[in-house]
DSSP file (Angstrom, degrees, kcal/mol; ACC not computed):
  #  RESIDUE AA STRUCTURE BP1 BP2  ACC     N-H-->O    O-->H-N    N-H-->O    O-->H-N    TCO  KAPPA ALPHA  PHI   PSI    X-CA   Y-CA   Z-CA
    1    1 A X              0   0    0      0, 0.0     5,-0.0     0, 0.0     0, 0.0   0.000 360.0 360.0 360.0 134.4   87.6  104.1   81.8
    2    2 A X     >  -     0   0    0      1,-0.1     4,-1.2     3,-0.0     5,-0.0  -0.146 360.0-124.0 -55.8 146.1   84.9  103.5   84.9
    3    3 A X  T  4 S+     0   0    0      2,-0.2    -1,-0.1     1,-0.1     0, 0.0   0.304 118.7  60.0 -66.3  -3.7   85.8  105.0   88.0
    4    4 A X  T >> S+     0   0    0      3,-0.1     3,-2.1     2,-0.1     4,-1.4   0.809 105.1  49.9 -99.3 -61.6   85.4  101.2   89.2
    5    5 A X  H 3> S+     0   0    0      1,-0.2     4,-2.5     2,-0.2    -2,-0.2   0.827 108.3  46.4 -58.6 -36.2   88.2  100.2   86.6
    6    6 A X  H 3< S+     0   0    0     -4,-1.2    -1,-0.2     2,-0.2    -3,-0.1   0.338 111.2  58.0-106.1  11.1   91.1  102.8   87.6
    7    7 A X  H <> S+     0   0    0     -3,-2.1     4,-1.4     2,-0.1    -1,-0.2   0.631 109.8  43.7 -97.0 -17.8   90.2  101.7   91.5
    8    8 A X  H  X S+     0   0    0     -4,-1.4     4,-2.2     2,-0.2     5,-0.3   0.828 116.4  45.3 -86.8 -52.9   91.1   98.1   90.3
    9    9 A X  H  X S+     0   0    0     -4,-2.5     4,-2.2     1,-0.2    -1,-0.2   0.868 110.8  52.8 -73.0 -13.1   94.2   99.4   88.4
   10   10 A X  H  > S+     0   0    0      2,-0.2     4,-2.5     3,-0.2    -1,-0.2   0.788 116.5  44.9 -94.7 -39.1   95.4  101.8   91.5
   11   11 A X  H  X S+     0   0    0     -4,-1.4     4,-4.2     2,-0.2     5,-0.2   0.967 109.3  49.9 -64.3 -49.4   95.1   98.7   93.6
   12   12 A X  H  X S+     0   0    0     -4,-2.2     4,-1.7     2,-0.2    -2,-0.2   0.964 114.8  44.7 -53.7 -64.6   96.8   96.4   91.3
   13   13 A X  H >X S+     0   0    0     -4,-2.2     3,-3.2    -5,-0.3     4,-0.7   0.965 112.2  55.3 -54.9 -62.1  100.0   98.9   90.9
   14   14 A X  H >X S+     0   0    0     -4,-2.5     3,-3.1     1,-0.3     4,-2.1   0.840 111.0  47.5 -18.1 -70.4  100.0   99.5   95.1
   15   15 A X  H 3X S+     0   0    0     -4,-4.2     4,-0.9     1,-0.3    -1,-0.3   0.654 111.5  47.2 -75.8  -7.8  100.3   95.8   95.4
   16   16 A X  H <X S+     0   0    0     -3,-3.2     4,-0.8    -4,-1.7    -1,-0.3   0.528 112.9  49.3 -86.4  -6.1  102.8   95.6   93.0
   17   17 A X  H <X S+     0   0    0     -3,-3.1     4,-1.1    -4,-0.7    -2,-0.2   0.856 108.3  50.0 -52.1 -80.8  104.6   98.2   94.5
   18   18 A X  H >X S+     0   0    0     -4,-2.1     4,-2.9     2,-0.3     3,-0.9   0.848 108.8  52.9 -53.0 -55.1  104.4   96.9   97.8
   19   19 A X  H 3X S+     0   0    0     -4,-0.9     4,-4.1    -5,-0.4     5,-0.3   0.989 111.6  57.3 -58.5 -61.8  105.8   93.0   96.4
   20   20 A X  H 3X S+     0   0    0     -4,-0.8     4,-1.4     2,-0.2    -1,-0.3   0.724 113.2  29.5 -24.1 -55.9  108.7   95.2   95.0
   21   21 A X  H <X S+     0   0    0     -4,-1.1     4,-2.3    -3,-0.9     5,-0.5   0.924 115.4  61.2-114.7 -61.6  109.8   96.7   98.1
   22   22 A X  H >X S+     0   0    0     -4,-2.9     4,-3.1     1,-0.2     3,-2.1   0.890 118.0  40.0 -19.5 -71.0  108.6   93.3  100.2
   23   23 A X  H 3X S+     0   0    0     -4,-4.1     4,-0.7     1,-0.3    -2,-0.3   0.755 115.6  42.9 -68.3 -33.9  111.4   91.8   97.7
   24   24 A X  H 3X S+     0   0    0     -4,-1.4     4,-1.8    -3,-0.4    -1,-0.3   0.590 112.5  51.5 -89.6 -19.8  113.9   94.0   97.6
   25   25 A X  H <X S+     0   0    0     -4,-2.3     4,-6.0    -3,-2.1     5,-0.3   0.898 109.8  55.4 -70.1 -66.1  113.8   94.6  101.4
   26   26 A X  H  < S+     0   0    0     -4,-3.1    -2,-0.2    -5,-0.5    -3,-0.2   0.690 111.9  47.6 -48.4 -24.7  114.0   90.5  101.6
   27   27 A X  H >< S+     0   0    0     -4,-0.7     3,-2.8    -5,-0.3    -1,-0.2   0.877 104.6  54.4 -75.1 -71.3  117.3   91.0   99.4
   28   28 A X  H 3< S+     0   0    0     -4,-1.8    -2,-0.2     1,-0.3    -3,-0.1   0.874 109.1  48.3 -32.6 -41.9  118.9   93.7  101.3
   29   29 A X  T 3< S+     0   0    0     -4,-6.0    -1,-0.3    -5,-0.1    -3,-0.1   0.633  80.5 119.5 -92.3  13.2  118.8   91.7  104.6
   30   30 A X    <   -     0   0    0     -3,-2.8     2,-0.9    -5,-0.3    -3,-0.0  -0.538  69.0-122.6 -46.0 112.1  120.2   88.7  103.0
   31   31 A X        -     0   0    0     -2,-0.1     2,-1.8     1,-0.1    -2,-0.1  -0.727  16.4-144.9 -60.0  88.9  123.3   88.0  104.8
   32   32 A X        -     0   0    0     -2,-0.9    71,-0.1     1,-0.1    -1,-0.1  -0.288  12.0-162.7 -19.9  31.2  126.6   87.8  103.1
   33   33 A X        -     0   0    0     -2,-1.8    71,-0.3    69,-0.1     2,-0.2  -0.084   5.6-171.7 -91.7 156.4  128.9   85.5  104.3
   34   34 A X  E     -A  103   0A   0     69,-2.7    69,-2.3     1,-0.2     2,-0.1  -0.453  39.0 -84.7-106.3 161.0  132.5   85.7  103.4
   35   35 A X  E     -A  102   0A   0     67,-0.2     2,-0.4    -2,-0.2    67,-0.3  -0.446  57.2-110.0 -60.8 153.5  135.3   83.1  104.3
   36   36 A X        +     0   0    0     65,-2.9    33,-0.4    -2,-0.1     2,-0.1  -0.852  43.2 176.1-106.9 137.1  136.4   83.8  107.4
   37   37 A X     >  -     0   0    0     -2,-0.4     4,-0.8    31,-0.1     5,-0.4  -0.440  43.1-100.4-116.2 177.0  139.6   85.2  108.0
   38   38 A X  T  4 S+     0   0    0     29,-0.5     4,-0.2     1,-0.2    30,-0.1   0.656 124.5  51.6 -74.6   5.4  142.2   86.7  111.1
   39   39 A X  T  4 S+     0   0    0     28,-0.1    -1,-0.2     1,-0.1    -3,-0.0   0.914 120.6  20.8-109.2 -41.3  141.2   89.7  109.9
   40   40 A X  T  4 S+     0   0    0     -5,-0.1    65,-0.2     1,-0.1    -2,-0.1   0.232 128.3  52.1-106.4  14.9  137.1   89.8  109.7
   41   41 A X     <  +     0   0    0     -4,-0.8     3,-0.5     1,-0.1     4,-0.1   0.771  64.9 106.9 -99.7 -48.4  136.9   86.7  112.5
   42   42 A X    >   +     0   0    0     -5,-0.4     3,-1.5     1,-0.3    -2,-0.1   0.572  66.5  68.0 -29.8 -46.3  138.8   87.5  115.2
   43   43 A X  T 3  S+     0   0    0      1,-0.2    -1,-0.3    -3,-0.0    85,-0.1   0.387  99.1  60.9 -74.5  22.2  135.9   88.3  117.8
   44   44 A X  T 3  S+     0   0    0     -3,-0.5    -1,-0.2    63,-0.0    18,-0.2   0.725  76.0 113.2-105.2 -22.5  135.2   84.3  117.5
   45   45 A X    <   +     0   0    0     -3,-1.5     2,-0.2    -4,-0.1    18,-0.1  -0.059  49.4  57.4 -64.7 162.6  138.3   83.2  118.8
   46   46 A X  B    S-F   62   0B   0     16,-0.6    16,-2.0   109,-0.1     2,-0.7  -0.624  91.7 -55.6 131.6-168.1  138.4   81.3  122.2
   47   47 A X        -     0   0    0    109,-0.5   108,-0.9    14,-0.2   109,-0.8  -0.864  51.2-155.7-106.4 121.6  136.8   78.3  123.6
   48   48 A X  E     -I  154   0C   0     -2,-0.7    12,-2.2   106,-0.3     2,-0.3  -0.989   9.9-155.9-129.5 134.3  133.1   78.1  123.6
   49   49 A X  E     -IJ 153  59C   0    104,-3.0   104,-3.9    -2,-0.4    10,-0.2  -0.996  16.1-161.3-107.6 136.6  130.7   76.2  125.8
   50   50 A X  E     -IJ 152  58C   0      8,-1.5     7,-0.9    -2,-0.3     8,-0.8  -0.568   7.7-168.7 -87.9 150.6  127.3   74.5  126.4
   51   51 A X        -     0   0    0    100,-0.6     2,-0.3     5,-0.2   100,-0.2  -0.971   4.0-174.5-134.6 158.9  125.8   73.6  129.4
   52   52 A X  S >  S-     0   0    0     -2,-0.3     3,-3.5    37,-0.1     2,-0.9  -0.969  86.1  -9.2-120.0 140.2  122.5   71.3  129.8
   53   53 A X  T 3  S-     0   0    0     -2,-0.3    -2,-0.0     1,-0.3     0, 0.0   0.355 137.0 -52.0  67.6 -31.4  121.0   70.9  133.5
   54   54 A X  T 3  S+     0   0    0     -2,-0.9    -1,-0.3    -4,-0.0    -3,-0.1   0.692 123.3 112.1 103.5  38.2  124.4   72.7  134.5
   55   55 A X    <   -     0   0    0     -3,-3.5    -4,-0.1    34,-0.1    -2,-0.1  -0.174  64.0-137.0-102.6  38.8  126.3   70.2  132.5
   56   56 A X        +     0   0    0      1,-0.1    35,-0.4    -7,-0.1    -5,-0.2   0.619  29.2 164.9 -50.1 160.8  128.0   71.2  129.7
   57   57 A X        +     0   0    0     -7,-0.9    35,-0.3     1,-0.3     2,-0.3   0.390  54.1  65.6-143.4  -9.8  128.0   69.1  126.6
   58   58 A X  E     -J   50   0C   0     -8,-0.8    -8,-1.5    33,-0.1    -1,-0.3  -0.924  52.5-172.7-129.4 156.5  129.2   71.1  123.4
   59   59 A X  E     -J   49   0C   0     -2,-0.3    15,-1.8   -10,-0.2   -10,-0.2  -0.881   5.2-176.4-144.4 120.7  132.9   72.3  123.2
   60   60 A X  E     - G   0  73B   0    -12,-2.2     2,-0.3    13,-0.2    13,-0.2  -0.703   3.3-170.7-135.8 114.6  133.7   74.6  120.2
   61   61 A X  E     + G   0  72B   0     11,-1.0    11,-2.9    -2,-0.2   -14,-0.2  -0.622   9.3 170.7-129.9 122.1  136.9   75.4  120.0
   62   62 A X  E     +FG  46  71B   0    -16,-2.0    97,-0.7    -2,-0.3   -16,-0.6  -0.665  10.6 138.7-119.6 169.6  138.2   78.4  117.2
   63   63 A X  E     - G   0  70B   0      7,-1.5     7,-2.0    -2,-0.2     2,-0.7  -0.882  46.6 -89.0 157.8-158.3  141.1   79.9  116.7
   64   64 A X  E     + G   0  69B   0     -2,-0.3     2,-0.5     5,-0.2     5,-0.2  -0.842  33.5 175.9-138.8 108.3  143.8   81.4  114.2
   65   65 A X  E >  S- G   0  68B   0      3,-1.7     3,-0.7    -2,-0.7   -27,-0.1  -0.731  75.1  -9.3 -96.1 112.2  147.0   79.2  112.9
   66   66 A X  T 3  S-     0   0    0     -2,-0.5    -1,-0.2     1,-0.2     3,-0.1   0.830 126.7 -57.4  82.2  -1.3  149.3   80.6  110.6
   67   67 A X  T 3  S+     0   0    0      1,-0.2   -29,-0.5    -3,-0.2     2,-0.5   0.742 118.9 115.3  66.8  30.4  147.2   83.7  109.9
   68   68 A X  E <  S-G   65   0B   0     -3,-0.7    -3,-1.7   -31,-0.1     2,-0.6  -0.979  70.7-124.9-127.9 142.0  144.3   80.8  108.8
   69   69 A X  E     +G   64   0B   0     -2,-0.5     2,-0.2   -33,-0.4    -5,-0.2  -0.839  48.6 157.1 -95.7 123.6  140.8   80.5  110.9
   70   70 A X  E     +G   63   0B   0     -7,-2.0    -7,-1.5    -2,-0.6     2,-0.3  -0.882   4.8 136.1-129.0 148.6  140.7   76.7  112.0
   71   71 A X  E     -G   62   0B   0     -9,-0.2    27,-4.3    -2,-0.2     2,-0.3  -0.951  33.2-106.0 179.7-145.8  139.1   75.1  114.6
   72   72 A X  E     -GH  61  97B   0    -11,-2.9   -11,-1.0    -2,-0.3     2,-0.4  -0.835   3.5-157.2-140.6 140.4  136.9   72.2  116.3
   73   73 A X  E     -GH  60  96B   0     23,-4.0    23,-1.5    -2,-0.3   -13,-0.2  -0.978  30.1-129.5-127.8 151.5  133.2   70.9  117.8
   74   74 A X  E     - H   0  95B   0    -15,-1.8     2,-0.4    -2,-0.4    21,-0.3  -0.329  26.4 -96.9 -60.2 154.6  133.0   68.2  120.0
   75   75 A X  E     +     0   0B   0     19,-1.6    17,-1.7    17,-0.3     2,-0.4  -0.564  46.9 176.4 -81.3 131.5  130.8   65.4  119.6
   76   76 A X  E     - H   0  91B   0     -2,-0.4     2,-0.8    15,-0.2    15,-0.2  -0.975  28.9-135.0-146.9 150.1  127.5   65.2  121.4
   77   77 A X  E     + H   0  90B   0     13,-4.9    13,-2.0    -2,-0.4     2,-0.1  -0.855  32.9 178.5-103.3  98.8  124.2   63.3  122.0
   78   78 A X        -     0   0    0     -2,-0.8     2,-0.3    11,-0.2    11,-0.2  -0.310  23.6-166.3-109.0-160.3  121.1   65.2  122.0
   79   79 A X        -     0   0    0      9,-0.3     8,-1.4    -2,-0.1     9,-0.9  -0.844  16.2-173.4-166.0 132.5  117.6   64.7  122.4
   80   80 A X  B     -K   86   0D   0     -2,-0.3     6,-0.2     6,-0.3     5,-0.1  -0.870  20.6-124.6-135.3 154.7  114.8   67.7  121.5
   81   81 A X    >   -     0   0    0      4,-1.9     3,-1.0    -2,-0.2     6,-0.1  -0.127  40.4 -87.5 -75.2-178.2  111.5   67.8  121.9
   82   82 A X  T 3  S+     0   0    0      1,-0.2     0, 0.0     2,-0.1     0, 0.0   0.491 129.5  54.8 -75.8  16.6  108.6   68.4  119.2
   83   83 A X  T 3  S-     0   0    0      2,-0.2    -1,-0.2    62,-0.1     3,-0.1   0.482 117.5-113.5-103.5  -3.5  109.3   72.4  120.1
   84   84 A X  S <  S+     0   0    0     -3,-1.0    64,-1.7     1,-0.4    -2,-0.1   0.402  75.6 136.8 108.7 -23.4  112.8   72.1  119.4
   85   85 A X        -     0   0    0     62,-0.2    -4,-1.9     1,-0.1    -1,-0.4  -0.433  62.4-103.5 -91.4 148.1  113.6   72.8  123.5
   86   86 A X  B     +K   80   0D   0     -6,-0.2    -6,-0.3    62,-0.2     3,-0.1  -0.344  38.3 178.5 -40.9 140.0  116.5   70.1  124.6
   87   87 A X  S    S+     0   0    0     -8,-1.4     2,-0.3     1,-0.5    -7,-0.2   0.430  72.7   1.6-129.9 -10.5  115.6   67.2  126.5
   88   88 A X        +     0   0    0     -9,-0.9    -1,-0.5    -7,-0.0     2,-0.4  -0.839  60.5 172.1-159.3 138.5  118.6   65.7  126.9
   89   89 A X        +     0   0    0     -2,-0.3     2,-0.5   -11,-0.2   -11,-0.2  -0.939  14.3 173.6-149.1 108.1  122.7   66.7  125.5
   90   90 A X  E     -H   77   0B   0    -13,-2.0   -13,-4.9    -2,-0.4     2,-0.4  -0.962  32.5-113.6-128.4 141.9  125.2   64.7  126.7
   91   91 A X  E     -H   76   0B   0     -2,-0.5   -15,-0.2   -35,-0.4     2,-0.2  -0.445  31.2-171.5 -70.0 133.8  129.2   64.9  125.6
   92   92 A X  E     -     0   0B   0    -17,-1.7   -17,-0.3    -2,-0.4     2,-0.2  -0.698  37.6 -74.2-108.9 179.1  130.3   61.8  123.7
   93   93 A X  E    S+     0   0B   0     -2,-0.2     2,-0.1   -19,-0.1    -1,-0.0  -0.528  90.8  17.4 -86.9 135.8  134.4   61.0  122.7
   94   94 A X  E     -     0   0B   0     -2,-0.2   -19,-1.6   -20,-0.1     2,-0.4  -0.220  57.1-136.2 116.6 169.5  135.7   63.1  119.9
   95   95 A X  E     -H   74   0B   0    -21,-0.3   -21,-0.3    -2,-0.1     2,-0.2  -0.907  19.8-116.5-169.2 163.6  135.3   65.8  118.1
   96   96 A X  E     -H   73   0B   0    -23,-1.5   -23,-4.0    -2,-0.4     2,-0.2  -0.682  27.7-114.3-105.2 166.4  135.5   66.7  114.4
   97   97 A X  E     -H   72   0B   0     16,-0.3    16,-1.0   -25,-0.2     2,-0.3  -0.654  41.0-107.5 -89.0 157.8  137.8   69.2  112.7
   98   98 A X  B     -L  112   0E   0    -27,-4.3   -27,-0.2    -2,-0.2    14,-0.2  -0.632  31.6-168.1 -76.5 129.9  135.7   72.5  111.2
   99   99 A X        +     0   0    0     12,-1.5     2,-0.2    -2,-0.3    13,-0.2   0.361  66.0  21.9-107.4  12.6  135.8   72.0  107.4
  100  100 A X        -     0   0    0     11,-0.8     2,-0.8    13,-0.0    -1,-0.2  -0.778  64.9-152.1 174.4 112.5  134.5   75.5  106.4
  101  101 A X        -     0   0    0     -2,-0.2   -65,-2.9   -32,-0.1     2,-0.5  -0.776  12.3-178.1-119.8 117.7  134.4   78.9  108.1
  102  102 A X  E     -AB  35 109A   0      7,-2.9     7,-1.9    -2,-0.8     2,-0.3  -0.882   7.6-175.3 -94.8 107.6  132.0   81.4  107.5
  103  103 A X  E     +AB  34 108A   0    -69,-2.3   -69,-2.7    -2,-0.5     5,-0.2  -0.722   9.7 165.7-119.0 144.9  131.6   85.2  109.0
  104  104 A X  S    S-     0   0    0      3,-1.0     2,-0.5     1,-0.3     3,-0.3  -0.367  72.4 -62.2-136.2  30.0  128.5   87.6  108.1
  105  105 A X  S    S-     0   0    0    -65,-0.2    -1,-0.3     1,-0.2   -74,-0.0  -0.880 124.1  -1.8 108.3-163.6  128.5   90.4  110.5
  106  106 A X  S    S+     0   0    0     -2,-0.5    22,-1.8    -3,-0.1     2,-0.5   0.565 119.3  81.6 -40.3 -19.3  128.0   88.8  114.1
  107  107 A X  E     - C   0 127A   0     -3,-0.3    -3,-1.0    20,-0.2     2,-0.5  -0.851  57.4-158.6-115.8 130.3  127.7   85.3  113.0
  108  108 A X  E     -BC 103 126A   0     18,-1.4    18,-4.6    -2,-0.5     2,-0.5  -0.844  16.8-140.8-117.3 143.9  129.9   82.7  112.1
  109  109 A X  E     -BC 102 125A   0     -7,-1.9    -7,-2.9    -2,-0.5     2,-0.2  -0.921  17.5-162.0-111.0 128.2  128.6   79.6  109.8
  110  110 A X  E     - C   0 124A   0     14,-3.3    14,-1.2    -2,-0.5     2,-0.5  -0.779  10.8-179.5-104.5 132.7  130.3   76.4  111.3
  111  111 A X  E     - C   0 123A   0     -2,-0.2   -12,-1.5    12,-0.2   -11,-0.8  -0.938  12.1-166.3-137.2 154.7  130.1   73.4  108.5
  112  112 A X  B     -L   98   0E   0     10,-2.5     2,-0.5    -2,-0.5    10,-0.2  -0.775  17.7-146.3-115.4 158.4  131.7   70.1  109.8
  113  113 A X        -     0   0    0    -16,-1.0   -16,-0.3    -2,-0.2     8,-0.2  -0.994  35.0-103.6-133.4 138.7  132.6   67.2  108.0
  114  114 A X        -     0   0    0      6,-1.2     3,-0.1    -2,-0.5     7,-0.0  -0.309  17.0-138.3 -72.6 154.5  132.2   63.7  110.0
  115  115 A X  S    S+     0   0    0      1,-0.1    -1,-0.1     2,-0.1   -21,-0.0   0.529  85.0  87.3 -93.9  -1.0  135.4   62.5  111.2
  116  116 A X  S    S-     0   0    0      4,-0.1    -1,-0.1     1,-0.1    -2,-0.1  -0.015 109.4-101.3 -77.1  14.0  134.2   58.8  110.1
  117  117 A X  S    S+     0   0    0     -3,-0.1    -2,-0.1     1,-0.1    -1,-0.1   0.529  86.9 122.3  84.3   4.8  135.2   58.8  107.0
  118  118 A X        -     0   0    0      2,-0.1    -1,-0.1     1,-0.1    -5,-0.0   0.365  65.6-122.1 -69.5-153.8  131.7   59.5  105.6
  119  119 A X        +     0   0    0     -3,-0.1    -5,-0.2     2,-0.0    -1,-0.1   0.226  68.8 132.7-114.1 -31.9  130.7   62.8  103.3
  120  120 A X        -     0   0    0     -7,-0.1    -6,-1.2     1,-0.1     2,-0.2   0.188  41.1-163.1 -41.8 110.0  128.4   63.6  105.6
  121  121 A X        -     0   0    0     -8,-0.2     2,-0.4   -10,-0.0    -8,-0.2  -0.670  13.4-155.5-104.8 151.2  128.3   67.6  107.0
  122  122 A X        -     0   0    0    -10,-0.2   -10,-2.5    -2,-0.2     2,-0.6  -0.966  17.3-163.4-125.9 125.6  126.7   69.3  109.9
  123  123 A X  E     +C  111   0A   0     16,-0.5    16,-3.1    -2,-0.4     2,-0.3  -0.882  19.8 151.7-115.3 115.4  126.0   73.2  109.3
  124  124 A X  E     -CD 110 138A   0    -14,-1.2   -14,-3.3    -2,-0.6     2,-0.4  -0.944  35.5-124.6-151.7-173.9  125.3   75.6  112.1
  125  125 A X  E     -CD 109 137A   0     12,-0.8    12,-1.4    -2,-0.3     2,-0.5  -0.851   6.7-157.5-127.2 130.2  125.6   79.4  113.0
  126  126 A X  E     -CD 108 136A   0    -18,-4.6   -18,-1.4    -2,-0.4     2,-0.3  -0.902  18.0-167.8 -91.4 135.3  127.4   80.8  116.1
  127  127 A X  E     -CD 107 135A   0      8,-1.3     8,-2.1    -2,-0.5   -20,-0.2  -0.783  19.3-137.7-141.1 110.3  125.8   84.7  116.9
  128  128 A X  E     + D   0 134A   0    -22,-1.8     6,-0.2    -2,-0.3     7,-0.1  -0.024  27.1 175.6 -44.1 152.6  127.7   86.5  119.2
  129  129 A X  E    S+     0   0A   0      4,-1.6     2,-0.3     1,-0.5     5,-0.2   0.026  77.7   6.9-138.8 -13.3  125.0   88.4  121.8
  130  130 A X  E >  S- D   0 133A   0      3,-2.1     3,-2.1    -3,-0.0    -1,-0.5  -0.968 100.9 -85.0-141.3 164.3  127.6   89.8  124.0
  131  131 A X  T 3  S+     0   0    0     -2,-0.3     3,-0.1     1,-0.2    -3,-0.0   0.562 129.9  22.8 -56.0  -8.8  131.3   89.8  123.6
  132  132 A X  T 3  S+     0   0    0      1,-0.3    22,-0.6    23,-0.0    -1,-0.2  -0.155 112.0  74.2-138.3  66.9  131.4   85.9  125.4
  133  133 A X  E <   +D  130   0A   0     -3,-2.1    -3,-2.1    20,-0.2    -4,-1.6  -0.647  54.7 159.8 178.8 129.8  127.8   84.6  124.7
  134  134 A X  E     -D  128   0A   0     18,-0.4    18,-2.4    -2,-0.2    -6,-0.3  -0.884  33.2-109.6-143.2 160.8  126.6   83.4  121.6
  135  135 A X  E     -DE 127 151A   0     -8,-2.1    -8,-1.3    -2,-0.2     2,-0.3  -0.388  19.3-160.4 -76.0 161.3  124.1   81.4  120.2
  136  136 A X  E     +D  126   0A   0     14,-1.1    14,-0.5   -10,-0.2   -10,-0.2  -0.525  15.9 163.1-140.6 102.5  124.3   78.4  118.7
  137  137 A X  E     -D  125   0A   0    -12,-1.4   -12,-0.8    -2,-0.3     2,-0.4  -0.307  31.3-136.2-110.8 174.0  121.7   76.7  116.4
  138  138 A X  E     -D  124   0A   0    -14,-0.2     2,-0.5     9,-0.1   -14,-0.2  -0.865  18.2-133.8-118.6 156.3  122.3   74.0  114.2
  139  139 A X        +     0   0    0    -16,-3.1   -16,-0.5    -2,-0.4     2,-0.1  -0.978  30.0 178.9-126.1 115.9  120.6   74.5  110.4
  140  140 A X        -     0   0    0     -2,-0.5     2,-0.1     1,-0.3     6,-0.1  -0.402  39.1 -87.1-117.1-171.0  119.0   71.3  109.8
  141  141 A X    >   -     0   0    0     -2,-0.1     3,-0.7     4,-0.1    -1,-0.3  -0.239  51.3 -98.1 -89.1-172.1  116.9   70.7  106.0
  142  142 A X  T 3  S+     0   0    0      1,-0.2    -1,-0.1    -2,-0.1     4,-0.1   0.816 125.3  59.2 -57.9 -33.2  112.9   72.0  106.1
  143  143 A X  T 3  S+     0   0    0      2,-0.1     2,-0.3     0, 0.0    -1,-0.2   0.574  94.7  83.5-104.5   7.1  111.6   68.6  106.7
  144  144 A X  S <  S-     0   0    0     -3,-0.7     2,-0.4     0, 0.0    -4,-0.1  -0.575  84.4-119.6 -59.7 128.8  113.8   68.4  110.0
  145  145 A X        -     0   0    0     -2,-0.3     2,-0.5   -65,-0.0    -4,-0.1  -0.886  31.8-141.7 -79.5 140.1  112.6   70.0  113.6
  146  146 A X        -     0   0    0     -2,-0.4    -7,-0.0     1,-0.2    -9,-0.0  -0.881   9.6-133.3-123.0 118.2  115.2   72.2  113.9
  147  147 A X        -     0   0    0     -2,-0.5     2,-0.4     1,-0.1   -62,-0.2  -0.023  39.1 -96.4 -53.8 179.6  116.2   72.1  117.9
  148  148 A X        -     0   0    0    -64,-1.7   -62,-0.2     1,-0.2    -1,-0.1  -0.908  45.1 -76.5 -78.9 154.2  116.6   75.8  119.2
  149  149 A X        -     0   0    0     -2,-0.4     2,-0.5     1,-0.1    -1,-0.2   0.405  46.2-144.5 -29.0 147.3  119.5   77.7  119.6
  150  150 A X        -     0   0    0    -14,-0.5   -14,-1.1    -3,-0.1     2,-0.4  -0.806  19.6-119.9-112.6 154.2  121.9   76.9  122.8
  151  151 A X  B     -E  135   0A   0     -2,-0.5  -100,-0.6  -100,-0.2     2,-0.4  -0.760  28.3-159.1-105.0 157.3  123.5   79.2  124.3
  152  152 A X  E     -I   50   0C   0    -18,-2.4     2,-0.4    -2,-0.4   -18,-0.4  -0.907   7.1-146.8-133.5 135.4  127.4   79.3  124.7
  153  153 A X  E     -I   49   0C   0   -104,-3.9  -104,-3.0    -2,-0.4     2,-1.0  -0.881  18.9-129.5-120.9 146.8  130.0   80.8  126.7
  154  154 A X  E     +I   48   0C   0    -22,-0.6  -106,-0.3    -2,-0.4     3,-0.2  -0.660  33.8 170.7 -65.9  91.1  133.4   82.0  125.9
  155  155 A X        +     0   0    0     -2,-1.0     2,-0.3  -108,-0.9  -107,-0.1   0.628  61.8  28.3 -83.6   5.0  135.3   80.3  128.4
  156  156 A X        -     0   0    0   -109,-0.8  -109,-0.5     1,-0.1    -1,-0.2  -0.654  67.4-140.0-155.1 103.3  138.8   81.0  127.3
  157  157 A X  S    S+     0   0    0     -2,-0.3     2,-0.5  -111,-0.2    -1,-0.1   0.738  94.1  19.2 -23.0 -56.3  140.0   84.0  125.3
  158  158 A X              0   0    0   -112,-0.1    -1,-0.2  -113,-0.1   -95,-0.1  -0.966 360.0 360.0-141.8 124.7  142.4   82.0  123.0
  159  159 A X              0   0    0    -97,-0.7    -2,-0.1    -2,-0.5   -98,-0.0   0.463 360.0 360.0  -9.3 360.0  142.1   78.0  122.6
């Protein structure tokens, strides 16, 4: 075999090498999430709020019944720009109950189920960045602009 040929094959294994470890890396950080429980949850509990303008406008409200992780978002009217930044968030009446709680680590996956009798679900991720402020993004499909994250403060330890 040319010295030409076994630079072509040295490359060809590297870069398959390298896709290997890319993917396997790309597995490994793949979060996990688990149902969420009193046990692996607990640093969510409390009352969490958003503010626009120095207004708040999201209310999401956790906490632990029974030994069961339950809780509630409030209803809201937003507005984003094409970068995603708010442009307007305002509270509306209501809120829906949380139909599905998920924990990973720092982050809790919120899925909602409208209270209007629809099928229709809202999925988004709370991630603690200090013990009471977390982010809060909503996970909309691909062909959505996906706002950015809000930020939220714990304002009350326990609902």
């Amino acid at each position: 075999m040319s010295s030409s040929a076994r630079n072509v094959s040295r490359v060809i294994a590297m870069l398959c090498s390298l896709t290997l470890v890319a993917l396997l890396s790309s597995v490994a950080s793949a979060q996990e999430f688990a149902k969420a429980t009193a046990a692996n949850a607990k640093q969510f509990v409390g009352t969490w709020k958003a503010n626009f303008q120095g207004h708040p406008f999201l209310t999401v409200t956790l906490a632990i019944e029974a030994n069961k992780f339950v809780g509630t978002v409030s209803h809201v009217d937003i507005e984003v720009n094409k970068d995603g930044e708010l442009t307007k968030a305002d509270p509306n009446e209501g809120e829906d109950p949380i139909a599905d709680l998920r924990v990973a680590g720092d982050t809790l996956r919120i899925t909602v189920k409208s209270s209007d009798g629809s099928e229709d679900s809202i999925q988004s991720e709370l991630r603690l960045v200090s013990a009471n402020e977390a982010d809060f993004r909503l996970l909309v499909p691909p062909d959505v602009p996906a706002p950015k994250p809000w930020r939220l403060k714990r304002v009350a330890a326990t609902p």
